[in-house]
TORKOLKOL-776873 format. One record per residue (C-alpha): residue in one letter; residue number from 1; x, y, z. Coordinates in nm, 2 decimals, always signed. Each point is the difference from the previous one (the first is absolute). Last residue first. Layout:
REM TORKOLKOL-776873
 residuo num      u      v      w
       A NUM      X      Y      Z
...
//
This chain:
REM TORKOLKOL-776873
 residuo num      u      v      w
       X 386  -2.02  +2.73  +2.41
       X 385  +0.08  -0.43  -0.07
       X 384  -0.19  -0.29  +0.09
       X 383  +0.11  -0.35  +0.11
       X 382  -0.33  -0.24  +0.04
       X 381  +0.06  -0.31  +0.17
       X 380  -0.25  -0.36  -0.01
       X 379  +0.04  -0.22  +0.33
       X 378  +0.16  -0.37  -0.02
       X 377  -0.10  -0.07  +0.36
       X 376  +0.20  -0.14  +0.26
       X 375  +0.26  +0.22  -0.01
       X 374  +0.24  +0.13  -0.25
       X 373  -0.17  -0.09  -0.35
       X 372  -0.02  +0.32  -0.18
       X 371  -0.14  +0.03  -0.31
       X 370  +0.01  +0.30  -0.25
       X 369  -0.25  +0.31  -0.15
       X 368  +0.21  +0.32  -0.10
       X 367  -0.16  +0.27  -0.03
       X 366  +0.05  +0.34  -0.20
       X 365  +0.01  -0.15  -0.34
       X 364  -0.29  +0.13  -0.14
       X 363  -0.09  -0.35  -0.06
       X 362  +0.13  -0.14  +0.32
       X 361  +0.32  -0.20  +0.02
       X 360  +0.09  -0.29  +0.05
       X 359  +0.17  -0.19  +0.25
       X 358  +0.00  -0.39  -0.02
       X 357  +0.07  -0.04  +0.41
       X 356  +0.05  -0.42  +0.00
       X 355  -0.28  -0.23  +0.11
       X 354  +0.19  -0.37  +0.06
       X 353  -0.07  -0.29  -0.18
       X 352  -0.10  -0.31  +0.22
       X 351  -0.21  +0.26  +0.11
       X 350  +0.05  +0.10  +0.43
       X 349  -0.14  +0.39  -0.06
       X 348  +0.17  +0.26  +0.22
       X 347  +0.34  -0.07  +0.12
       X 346  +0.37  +0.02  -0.09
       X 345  +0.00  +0.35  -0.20
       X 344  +0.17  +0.17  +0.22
       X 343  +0.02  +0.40  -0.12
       X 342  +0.14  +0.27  -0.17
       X 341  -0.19  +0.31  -0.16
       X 340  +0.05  +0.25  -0.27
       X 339  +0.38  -0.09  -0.12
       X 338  +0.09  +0.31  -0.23
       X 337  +0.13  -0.03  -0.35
       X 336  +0.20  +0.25  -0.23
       X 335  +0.23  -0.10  -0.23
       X 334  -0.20  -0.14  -0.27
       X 333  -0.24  +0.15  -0.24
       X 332  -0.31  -0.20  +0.10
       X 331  +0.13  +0.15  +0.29
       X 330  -0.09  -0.19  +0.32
       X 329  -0.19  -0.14  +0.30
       X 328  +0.07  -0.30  +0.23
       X 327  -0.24  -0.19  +0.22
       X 326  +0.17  -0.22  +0.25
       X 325  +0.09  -0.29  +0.16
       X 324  +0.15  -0.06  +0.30
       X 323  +0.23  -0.34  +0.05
       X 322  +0.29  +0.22  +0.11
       X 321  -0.11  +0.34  +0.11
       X 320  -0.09  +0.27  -0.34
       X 319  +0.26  +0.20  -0.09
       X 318  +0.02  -0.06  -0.40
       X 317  +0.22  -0.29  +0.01
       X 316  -0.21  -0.19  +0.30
       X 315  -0.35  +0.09  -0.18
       X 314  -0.10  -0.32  -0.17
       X 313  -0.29  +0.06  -0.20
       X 312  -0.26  +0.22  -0.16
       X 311  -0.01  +0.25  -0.31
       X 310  -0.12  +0.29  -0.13
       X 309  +0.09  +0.21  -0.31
       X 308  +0.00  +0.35  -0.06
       X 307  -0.09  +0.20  -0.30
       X 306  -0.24  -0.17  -0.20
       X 305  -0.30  +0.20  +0.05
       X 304  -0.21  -0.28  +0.04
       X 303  +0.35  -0.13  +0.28
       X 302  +0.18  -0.30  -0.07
       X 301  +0.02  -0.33  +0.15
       X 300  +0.23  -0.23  +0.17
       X 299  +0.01  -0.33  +0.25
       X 298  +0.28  -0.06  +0.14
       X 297  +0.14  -0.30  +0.11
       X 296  +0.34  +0.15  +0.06
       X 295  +0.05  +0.39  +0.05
       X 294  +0.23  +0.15  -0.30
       X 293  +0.13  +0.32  +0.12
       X 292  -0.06  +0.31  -0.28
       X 291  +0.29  +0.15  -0.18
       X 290  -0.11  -0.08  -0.36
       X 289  -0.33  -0.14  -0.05
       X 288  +0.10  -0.29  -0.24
       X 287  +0.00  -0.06  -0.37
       X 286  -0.13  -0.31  -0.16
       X 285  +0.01  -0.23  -0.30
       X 284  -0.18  -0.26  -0.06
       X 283  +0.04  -0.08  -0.36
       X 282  -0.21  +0.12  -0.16
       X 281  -0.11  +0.35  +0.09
       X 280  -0.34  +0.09  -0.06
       X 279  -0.08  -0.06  +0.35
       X 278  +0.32  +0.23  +0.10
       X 277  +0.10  -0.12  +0.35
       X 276  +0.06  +0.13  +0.34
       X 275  +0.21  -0.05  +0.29
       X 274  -0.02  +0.06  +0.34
       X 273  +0.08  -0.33  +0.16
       X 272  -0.37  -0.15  -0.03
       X 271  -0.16  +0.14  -0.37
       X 270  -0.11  +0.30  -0.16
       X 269  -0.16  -0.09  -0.35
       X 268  -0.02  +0.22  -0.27
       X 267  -0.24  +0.09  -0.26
       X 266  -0.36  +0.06  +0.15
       X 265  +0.13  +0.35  +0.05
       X 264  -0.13  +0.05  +0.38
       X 263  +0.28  -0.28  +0.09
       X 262  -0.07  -0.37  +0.02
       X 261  +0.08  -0.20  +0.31
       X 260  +0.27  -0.30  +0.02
       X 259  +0.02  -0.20  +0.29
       X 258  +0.29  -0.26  -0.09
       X 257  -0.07  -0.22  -0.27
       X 256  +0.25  -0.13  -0.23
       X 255  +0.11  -0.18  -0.32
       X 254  -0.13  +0.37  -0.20
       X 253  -0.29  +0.04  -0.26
       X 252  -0.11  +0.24  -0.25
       X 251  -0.26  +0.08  -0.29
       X 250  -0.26  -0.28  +0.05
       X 249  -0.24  +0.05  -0.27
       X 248  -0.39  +0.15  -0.06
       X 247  +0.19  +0.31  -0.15
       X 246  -0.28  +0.17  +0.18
       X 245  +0.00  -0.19  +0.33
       X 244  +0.38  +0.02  +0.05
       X 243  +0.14  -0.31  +0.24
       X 242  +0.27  +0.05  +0.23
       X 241  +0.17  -0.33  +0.09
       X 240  +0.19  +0.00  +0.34
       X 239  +0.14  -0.36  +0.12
       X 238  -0.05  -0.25  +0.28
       X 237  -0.26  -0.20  +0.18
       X 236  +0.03  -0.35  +0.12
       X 235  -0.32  -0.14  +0.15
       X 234  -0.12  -0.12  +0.31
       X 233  +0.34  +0.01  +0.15
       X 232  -0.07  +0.29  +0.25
       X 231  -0.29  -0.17  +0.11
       X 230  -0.36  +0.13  +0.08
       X 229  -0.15  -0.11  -0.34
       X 228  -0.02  -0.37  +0.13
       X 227  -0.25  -0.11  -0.30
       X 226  +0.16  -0.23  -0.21
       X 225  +0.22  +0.10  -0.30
       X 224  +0.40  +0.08  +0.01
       X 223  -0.09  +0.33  -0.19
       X 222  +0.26  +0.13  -0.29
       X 221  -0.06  +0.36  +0.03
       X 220  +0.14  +0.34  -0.20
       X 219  +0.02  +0.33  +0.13
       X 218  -0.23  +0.32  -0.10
       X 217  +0.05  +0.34  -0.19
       X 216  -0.31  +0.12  -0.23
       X 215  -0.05  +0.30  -0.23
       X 214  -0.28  +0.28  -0.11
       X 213  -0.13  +0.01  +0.27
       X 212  +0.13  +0.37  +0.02
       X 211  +0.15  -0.04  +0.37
       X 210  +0.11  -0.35  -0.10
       X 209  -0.17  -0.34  +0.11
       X 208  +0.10  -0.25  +0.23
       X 207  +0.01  -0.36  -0.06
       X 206  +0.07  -0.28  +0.28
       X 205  +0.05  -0.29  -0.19
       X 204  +0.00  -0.12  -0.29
       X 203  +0.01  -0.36  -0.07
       X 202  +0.25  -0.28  -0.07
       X 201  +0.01  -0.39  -0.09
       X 200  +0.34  -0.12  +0.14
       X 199  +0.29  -0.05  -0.27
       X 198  +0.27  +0.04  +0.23
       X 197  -0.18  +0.34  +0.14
       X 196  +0.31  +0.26  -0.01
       X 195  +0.22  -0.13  -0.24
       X 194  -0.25  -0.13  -0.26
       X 193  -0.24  +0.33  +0.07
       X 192  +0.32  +0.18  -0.11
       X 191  +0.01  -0.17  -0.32
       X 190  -0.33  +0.01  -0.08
       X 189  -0.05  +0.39  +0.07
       X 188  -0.18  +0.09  -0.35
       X 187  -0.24  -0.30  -0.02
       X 186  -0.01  -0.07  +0.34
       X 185  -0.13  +0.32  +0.08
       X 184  -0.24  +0.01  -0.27
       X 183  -0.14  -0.36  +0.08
       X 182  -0.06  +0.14  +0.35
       X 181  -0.24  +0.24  -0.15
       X 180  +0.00  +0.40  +0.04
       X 179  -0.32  +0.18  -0.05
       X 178  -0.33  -0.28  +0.10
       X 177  -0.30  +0.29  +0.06
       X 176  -0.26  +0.01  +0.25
       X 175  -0.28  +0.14  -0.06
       X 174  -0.24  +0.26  +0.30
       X 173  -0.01  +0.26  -0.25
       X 172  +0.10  +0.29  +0.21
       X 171  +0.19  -0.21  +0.25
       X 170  +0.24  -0.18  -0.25
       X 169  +0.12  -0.34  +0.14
       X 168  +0.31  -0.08  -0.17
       X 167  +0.15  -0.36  -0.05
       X 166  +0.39  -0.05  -0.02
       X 165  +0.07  -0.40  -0.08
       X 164  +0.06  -0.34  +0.20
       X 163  -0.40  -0.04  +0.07
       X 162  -0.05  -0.35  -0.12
       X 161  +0.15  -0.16  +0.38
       X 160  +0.14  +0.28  +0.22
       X 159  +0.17  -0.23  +0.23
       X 158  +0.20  +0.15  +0.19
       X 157  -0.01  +0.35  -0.13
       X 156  -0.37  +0.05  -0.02
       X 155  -0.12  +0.10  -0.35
       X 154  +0.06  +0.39  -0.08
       X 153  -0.21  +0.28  +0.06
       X 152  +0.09  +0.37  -0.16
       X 151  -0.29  +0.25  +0.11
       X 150  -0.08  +0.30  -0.24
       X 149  -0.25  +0.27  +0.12
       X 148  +0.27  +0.29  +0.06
       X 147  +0.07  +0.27  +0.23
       X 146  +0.14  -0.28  +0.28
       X 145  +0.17  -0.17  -0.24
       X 144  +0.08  -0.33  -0.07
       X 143  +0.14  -0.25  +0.28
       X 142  +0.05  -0.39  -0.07
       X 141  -0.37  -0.24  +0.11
       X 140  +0.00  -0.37  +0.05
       X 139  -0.19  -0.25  -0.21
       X 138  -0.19  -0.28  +0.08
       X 137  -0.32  +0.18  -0.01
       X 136  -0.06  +0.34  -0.18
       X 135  -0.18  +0.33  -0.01
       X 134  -0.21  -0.07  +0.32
       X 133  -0.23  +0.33  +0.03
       X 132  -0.07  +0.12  +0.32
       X 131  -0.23  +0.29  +0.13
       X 130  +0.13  +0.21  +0.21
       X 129  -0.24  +0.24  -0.11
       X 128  +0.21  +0.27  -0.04
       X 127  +0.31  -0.13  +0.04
       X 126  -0.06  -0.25  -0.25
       X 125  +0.24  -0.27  +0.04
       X 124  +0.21  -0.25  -0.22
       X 123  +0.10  -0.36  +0.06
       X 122  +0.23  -0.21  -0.16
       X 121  -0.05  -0.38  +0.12
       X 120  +0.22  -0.31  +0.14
       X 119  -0.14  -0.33  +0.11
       X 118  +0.13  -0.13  +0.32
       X 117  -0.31  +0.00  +0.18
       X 116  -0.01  +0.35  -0.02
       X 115  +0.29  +0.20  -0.16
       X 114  +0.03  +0.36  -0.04
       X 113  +0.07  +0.33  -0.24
       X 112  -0.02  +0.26  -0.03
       X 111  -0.19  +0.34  -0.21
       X 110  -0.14  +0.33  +0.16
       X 109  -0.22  +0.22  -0.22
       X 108  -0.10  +0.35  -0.04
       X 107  +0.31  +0.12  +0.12
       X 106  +0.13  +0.14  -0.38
       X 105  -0.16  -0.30  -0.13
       X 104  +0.21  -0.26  +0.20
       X 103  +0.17  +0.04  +0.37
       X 102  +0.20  -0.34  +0.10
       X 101  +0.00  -0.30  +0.24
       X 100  +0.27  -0.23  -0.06
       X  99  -0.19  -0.23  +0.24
       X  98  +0.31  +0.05  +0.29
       X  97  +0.33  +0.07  -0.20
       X  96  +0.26  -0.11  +0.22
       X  95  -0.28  -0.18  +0.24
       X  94  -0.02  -0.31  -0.17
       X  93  -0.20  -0.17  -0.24
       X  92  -0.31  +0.21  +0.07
       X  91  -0.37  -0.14  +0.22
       X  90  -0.26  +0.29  +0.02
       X  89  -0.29  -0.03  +0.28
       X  88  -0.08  +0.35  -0.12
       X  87  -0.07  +0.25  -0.31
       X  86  -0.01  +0.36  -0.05
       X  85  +0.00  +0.05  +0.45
       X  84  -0.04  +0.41  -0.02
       X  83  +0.26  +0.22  +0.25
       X  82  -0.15  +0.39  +0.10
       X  81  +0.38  +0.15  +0.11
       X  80  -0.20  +0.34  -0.07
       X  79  +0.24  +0.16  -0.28
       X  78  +0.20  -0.28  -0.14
       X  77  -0.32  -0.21  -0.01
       X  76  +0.09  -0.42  +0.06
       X  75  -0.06  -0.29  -0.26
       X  74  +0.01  -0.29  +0.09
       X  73  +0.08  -0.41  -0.11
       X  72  -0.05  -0.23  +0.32
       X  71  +0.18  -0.29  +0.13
       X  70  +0.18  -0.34  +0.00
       X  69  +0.38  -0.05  -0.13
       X  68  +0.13  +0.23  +0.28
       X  67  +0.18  -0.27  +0.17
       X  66  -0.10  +0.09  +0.33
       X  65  -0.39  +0.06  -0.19
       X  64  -0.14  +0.35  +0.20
       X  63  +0.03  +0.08  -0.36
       X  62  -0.07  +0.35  -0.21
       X  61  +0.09  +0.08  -0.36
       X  60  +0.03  +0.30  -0.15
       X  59  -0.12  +0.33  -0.21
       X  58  +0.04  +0.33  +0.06
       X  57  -0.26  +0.25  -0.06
       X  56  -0.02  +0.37  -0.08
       X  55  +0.26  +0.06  -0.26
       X  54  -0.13  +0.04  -0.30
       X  53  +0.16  -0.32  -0.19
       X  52  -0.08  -0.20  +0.38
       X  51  +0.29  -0.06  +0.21
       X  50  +0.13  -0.37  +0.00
       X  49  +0.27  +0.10  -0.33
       X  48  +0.05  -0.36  -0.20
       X  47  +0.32  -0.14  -0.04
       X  46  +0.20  +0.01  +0.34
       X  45  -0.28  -0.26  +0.10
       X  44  -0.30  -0.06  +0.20
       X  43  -0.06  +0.26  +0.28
       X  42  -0.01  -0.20  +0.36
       X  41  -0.15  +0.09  +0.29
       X  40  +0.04  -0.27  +0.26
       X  39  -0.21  +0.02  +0.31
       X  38  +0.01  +0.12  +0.38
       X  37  -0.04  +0.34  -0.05
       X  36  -0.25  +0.24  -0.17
       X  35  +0.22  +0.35  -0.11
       X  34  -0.01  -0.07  -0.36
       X  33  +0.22  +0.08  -0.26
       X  32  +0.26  -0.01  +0.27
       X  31  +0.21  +0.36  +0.05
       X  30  +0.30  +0.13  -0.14
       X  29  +0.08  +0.38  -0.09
       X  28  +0.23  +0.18  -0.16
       X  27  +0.17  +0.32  +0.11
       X  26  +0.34  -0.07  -0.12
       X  25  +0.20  -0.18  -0.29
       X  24  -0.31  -0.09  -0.23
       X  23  -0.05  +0.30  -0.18
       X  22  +0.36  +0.09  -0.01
       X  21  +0.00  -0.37  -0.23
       X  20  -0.20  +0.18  -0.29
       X  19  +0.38  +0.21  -0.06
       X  18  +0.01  +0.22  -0.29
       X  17  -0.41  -0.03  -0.05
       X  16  -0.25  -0.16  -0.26
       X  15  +0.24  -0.20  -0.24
       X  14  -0.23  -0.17  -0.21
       X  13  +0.14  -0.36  -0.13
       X  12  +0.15  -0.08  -0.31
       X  11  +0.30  -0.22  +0.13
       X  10  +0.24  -0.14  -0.20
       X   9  +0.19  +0.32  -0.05
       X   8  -0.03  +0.05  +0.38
       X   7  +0.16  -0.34  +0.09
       X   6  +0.35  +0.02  -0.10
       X   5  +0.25  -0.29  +0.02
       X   4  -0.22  -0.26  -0.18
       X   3  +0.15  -0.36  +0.09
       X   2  +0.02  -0.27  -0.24
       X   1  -0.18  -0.34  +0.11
//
């Protein structure tokens, strides 16, 4: 993989200040989500923003559930602390990304997913009504866009049986649509399928769509079949393809996943370790935030004005304590970078797969939603700046 030296010629991003970090460097404030004790809060994933496009609720998942795998989907008022129950008695995989919940239609709709009696299904919410439509069964659901009406599903991992290809569920027509096909994959990535998978029949897995939805990235899945979904070694997963809905083709692919993220452009990806790649750039090449500590097991994502980047993980080198971790925010520039907040993240929510912070931020870019697992309770922060 050849190394880009410079990152701003590769990056088309709005610059929106001199330094965006000052923002975050003094007078911000941290507080739960909600103030209600004795449960786990838990926002789903780096991927998908919690708070509401306009800003007035936040959504997340509740459990009283040690392991966290049991609970509630809700929405809480920013103004009035007012929390709805969307949907309860919910059983998830795990606790690092909860029942995927997810805004839909502009906050018109909520969509997750959740298995009972060990069959899977995609569900998605009026908020209005509350009223529930089930979109698909045996399928799990990837993250689309909280402004938009498009859901990406994908069949179950493990064992995901006929359903091995990228389906769309399109709220304003209520279709779903089959985009990119396994057979397409293997078609153009053979060889590395070979290597990775030793000839194992494949899915996709885990797609999440662009800012424009106009593009796709997800991993790749050979399943070990059965039904014991709560298992690290239920299926192997490994890869990035990025799939472009109007050329109707895959248009890039790298050996590895890490965390990536897309950037406000819909053409780059930012990924674990800083770095970020070209989508129209084959082969994978990458440039790397210049001057900014690396934090392991991180978690990245960038700013809707596409300025800073946020990120989680181990805070040692970056003056958090030993075994701390912490949420770290920085130039999309380089160089400047400010550690927000450091703390044990050794309790909360029992999974098998541990929660992990996933910071993102907000769509004016203002807050910053994150985990923190440091007592009993996995509880739900919000960092906000002056």
């Amino acid at each position: 993989m050849k190394f880009v030296a410079a990152l701003l010629p590769l990056m088309a991003l709005p610059v929106l200040a001199d330094d965006p970090v000052a923002a975050w460097s003094k007078g911000v404030t941290i507080k739960p989500v909600s103030p209600i004790e004795g449960r786990h809060t838990t926002h789903s994933y780096y991927l998908t923003n919690p708070e509401s496009p306009d800003g007035t609720r936040v959504l997340f998942f509740t459990s009283t559930d040690p392991q966290g795998h049991l609970g509630e989907i809700r929405m809480i008022e920013r103004a009035t602390g007012k929390e709805t129950v969307l949907a309860d008695n919910i059983h998830t995989e795990d606790a690092h990304r909860v029942a995927c919940q997810q805004w839909l239609s502009g906050g018109k709709r909520v969509a997750y997913h959740e298995v009972i009696d060990k069959k899977w299904r995609v569900v998605v919410i009026d908020v209005a009504t509350l009223a529930k439509t089930v979109i698909a069964e045996n399928h799990q659901v990837g993250f689309g866009r909280p402004e938009g009406d498009l859901v990406p599903m994908y069949g179950c991992h493990w064992n995901p049986g006929p359903y091995r290809d990228l389906e769309v569920w399109d709220a304003s027509t209520g279709k779903t649509t089959t985009y990119a096909k396994i057979t397409e994959v293997e078609s153009k990535y053979g060889d590395w399928l070979q290597k990775e998978f030793a000839g194992k029949p494949c899915s996709i897995f885990f797609p999440v769509l662009s800012p424009d939805l106009k593009r796709a990235f997800f991993k790749v899945s050979a399943g070990n079949g059965g039904d014991n979904y709560m298992s690290s070694g239920a299926s192997h997963r490994q890869g990035t393809v990025v799939y472009d809905f109007e050329k109707a083709a895959c248009i890039w692919q790298r050996n590895q996943w890490g965390h990536p993220a897309w950037t406000p452009d819909s053409k780059h990806i930012l990924e674990a370790g800083n770095i970020i790649f070209d989508v129209a750039d084959n082969p994978a090449r990458y440039a790397r935030l210049k001057d900014v500590p690396v934090l392991s097991g991180t978690h990245p994502s960038v700013s809707p004005d596409g300025t800073l980047m946020v990120t989680d993980g181990a805070s040692k080198n970056v003056g958090g304590k030993d075994g701390e971790w912490g949420i770290q925010v920085a130039d999309m520039k380089g160089g400047k970078w400010v550690l927000l907040q450091s703390f044990a993240q050794s309790g909360g929510a029992r999974s098998w797969r541990r929660n992990h912070p996933h910071p993102i931020f907000s769509a004016d870019s203002k807050r910053i939603y994150y985990n923190v697992s440091d007592g009993a309770f996995t509880r739900l922060m919000v960092a906000e700046r002056q």
